[in-house]
VOBA-1610 file (N, C-alpha, C; in pm, whole numbers, padded with zeros to 5 digits, always signed):
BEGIN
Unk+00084-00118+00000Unk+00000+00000+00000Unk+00088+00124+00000Unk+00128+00133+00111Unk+00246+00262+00140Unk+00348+00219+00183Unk+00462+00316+00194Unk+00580+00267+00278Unk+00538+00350+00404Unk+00496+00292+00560Unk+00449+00387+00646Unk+00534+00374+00741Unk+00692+00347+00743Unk+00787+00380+00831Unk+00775+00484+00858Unk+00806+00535+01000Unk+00823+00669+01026Unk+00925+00662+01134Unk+01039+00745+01064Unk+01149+00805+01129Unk+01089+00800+01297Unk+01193+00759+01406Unk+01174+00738+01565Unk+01222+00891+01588Unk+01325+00912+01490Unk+01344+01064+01560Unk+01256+01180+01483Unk+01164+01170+01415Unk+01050+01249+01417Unk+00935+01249+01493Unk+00929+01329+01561Unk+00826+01346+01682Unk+00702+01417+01618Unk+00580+01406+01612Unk+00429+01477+01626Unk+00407+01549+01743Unk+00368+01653+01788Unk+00304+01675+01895Unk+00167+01754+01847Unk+00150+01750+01712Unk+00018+01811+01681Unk-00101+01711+01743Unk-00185+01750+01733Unk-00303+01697+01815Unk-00344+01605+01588Unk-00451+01528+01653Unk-00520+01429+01574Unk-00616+01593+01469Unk-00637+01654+01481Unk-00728+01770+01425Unk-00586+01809+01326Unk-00518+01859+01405Unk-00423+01905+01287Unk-00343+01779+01191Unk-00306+01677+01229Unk-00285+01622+01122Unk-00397+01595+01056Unk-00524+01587+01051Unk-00639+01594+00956Unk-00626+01694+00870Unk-00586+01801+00904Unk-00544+01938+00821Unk-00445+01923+00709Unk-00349+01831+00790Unk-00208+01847+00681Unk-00249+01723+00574Unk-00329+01618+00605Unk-00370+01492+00591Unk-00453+01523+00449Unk-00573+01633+00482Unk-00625+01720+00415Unk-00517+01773+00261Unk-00458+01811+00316Unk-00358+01899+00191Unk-00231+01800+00147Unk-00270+01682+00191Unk-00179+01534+00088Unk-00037+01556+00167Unk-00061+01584+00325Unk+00077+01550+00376Unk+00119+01436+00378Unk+00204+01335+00367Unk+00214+01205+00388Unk+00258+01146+00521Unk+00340+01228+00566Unk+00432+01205+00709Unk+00317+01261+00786Unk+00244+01330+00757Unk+00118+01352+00883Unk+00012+01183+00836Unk-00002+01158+00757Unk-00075+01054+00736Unk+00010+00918+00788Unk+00121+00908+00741Unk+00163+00831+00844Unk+00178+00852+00978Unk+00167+00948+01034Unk+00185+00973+01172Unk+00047+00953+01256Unk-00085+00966+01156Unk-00171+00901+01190Unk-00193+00756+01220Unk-00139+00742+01102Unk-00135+00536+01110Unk-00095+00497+01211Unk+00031+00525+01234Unk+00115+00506+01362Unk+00061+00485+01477Unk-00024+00607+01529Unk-00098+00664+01664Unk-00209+00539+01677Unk-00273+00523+01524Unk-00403+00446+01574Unk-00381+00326+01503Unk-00304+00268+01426Unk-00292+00107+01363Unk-00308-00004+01436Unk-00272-00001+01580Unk-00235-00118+01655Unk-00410-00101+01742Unk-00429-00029+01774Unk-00566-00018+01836Unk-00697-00069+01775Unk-00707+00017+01642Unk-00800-00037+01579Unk-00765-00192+01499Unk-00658-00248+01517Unk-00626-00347+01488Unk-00681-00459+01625Unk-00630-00426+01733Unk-00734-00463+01845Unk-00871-00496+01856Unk-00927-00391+01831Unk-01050-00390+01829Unk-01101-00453+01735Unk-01081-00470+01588Unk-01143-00579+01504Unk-01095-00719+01545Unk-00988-00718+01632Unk-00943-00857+01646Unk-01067-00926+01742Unk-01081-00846+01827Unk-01180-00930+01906Unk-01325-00932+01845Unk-01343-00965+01683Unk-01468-00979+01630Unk-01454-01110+01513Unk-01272-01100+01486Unk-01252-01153+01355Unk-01130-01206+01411Unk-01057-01290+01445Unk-00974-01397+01501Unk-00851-01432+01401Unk-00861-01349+01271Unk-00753-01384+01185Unk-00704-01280+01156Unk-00567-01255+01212Unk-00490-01127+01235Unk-00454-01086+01066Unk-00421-01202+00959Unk-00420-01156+00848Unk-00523-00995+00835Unk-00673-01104+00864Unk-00817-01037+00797Unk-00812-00928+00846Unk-00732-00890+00958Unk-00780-00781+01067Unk-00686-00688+00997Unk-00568-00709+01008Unk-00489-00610+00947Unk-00521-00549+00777Unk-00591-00717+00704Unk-00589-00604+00565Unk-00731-00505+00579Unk-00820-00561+00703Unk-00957-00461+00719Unk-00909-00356+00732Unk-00791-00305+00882Unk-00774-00162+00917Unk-00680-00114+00776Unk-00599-00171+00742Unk-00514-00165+00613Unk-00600-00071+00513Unk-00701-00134+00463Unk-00838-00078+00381Unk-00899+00070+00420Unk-00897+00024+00558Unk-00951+00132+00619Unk-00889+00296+00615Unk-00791+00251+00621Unk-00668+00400+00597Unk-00619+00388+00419Unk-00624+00321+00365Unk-00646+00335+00243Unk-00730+00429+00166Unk-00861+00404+00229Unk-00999+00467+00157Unk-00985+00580+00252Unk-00917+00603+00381Unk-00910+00745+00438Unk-00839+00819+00336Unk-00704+00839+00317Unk-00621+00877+00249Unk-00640+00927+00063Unk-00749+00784+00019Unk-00823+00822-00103Unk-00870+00953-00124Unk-00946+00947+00027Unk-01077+01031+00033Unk-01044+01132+00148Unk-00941+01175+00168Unk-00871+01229+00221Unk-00928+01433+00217Unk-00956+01455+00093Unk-01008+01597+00114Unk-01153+01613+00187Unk-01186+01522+00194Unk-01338+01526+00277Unk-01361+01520+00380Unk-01243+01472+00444Unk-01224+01479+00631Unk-01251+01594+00670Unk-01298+01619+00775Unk-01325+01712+00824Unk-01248+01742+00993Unk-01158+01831+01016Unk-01086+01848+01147Unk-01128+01852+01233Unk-01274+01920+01231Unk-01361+01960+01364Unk-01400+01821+01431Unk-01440+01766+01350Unk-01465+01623+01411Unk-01366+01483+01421Unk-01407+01408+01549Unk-01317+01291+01586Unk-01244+01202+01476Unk-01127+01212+01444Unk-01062+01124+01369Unk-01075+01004+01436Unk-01056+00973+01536Unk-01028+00857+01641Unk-01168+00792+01587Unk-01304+00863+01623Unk-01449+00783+01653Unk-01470+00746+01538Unk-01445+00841+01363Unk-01477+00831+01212Unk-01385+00700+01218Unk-01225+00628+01247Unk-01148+00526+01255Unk-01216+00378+01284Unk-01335+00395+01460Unk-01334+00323+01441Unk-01463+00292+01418Unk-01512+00360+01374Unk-01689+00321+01304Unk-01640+00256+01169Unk-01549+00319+01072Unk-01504+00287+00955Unk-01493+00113+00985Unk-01407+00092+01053Unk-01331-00060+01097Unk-01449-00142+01153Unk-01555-00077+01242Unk-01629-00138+01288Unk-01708-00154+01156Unk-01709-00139+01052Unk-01821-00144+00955Unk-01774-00231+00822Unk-01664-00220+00862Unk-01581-00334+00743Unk-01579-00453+00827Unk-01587-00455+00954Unk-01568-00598+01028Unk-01730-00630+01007Unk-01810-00563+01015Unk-01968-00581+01008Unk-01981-00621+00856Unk-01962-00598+00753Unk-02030-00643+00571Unk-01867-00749+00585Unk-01837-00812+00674Unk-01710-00908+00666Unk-01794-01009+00716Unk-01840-01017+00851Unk-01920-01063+00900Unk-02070-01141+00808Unk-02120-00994+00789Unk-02194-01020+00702Unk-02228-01116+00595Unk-02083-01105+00498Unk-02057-01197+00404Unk-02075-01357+00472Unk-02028-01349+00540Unk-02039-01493+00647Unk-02134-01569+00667Unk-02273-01452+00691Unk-02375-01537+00686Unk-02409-01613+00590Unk-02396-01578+00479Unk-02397-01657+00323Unk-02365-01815+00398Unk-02251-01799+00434Unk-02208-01928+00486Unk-02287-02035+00601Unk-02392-01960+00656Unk-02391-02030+00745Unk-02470-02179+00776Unk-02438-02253+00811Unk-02476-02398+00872Unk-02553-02426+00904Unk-02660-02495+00927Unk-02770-02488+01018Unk-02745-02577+01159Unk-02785-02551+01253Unk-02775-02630+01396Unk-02785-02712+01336Unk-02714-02882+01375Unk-02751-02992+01371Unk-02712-03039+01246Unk-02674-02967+01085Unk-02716-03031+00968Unk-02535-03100+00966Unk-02464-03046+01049Unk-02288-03091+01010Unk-02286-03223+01146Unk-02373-03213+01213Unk-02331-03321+01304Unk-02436-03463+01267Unk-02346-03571+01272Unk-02368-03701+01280Unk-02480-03794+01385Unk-02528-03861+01340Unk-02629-03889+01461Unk-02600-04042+01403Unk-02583-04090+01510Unk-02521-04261+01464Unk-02633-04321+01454Unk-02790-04313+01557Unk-02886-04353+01497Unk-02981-04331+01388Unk-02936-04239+01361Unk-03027-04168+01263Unk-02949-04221+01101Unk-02870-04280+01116Unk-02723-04327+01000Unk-02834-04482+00971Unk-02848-04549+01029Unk-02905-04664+01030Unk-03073-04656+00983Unk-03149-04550+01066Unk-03284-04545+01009Unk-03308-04461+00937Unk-03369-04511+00776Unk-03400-04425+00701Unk-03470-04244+00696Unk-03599-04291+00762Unk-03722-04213+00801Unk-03653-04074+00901Unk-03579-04176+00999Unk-03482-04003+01106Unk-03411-03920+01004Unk-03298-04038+00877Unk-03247-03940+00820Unk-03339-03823+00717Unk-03438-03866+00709Unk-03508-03817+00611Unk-03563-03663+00667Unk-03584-03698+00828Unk-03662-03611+00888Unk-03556-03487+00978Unk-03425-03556+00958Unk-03355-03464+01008Unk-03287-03357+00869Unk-03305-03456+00767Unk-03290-03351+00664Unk-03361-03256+00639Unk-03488-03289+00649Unk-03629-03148+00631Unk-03573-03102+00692Unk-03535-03112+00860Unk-03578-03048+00970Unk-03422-02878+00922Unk-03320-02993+00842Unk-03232-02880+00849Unk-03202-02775+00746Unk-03294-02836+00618Unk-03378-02740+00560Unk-03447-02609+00613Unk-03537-02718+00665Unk-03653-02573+00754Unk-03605-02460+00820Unk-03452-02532+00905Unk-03430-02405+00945Unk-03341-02341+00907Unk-03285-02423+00798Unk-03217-02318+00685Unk-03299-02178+00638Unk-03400-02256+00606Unk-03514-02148+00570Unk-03583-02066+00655Unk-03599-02095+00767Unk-03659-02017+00862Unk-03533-01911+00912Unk-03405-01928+00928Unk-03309-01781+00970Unk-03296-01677+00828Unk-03329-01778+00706Unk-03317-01687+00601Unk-03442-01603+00577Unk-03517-01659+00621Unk-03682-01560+00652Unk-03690-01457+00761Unk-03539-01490+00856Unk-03569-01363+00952Unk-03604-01209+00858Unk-03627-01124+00973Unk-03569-00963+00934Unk-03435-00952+00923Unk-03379-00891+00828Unk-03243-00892+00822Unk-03129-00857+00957Unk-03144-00716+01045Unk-03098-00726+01157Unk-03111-00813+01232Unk-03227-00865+01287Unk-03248-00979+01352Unk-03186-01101+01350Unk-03186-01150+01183Unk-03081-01261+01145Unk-02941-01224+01149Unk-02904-01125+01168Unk-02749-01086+01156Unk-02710-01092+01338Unk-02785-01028+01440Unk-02792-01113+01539Unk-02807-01190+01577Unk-02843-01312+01538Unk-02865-01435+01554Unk-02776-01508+01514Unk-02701-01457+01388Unk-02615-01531+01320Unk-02488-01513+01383Unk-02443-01343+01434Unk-02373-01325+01509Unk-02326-01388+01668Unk-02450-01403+01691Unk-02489-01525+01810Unk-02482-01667+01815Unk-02540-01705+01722Unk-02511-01813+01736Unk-02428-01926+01621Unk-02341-01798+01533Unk-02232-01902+01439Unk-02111-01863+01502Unk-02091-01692+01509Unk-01982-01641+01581Unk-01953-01669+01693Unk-02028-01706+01772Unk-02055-01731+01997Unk-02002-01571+01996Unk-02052-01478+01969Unk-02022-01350+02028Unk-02154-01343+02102Unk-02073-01225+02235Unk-02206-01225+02278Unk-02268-01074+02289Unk-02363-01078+02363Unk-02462-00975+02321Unk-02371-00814+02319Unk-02280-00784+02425Unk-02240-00686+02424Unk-02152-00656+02318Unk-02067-00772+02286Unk-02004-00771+02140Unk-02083-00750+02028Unk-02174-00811+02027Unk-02240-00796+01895Unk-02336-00657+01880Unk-02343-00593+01988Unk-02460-00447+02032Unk-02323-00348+01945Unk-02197-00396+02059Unk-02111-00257+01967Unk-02040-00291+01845Unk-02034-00426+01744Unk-02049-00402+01600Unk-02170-00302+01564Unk-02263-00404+01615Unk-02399-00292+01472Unk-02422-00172+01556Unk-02359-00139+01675Unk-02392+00026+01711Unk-02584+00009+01739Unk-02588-00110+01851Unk-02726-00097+01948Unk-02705-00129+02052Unk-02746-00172+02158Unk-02760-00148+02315Unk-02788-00335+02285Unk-02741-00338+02406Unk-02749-00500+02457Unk-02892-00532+02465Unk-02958-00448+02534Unk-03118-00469+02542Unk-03160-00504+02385Unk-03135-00448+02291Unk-03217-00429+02155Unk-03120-00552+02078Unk-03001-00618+02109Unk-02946-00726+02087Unk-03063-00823+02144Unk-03072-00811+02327Unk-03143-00948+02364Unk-03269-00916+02262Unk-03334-00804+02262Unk-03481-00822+02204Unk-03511-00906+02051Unk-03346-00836+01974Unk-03358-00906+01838Unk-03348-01065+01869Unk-03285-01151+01962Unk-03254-01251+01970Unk-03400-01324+02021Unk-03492-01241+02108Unk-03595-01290+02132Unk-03734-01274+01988Unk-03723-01238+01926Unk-03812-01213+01793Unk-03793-01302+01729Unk-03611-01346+01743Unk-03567-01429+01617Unk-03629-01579+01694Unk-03550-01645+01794Unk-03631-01748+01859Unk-03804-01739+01836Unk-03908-01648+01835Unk-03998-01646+01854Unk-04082-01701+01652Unk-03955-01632+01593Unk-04012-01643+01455Unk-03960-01760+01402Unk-03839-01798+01479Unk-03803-01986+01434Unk-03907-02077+01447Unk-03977-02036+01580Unk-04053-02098+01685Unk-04196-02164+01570Unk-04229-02033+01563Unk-04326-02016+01530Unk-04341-02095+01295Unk-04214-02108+01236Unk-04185-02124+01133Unk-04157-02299+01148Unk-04134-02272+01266Unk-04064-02464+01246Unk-04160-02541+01371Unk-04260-02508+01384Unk-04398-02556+01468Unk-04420-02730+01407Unk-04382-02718+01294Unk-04423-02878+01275Unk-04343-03005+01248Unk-04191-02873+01338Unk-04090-03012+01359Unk-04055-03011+01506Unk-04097-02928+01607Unk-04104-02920+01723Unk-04214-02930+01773Unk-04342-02945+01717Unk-04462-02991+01776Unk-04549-02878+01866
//
């Protein structure tokens, strides 16, 4: 991407506003001096969502990429730090996202040794993992992205409230809608 060494004996003492300024007018050594300050942090913080330090680094990587692109549009008055990590938090979120594409249904990857032998179980555990293939893909979309976040990722509620930027309460509530609309979709394999 860049070469973002920065000289140990060059010191910053401008505040985060003014290198937005110089950042602004295609300084580079202020843009690296940004990287610097915040790379390892917001590298942190996606780590504890996304577990593959590759993924994490080319996310924040991206992230100061498309800053730097888009670099005349920053604005000084406001938080470089908070615009950093909403950016990161939102590339770890449509990362995530993509994921769900992927996801599994309870039960359809695990083995059931009796069910191997009788036809009729396998038959019925196949609907069953259909159905609820189909029933998380029928959620509301937030709802299923909590759920999915919940229960493919094991993140939990407070993790998953500050990806999508909601309150733990409105996490548990989506998680209770989603149970309620499985519930209610897969009634005639749970009785």
């Amino acid at each position: 991407m860049y070469n973002l060494r920065v000289r140990r004996a060059e010191t910053f003492s401008e505040s985060d506003g003014e290198l937005v300024e110089k950042i602004r007018a295609g300084d580079q050594f202020a843009f690296k001096e940004l990287f610097r300050r915040r790379y390892a942090g917001l590298c942190r913080f996606a780590y504890r969502f996304i577990p593959s330090r590759d993924e994490v680094e080319d996310i924040v990587e991206a992230v100061f990429e498309r800053l730097w692109l888009n670099r005349e549009r920053l604005d000084s008055s406001k938080s470089i730090e908070a615009y950093l990590f909403k950016a990161v938090k939102n590339q770890v979120y449509d990362n995530l996202k993509g994921r769900t594409r992927d996801f599994v249904p309870l039960g359809e990857d695990r083995v059931d040794d009796n069910s191997a032998s009788d036809p009729v179980k396998e038959l019925i555990n196949h609907d069953l993992a259909i159905a609820l293939r189909d029933a998380i893909e029928s959620l509301p979309r937030k709802c299923k992205m909590v759920f999915t976040l919940s229960r493919q990722e094991y993140l939990t509620y407070s993790e998953i409230g500050e990806i999508l930027g909601i309150s733990e309460k409105t996490v548990e509530n989506h998680m209770g809608r989603a149970f309620r609309l499985l519930r209610k979709h897969l009634k005639d394999f749970i009785g």
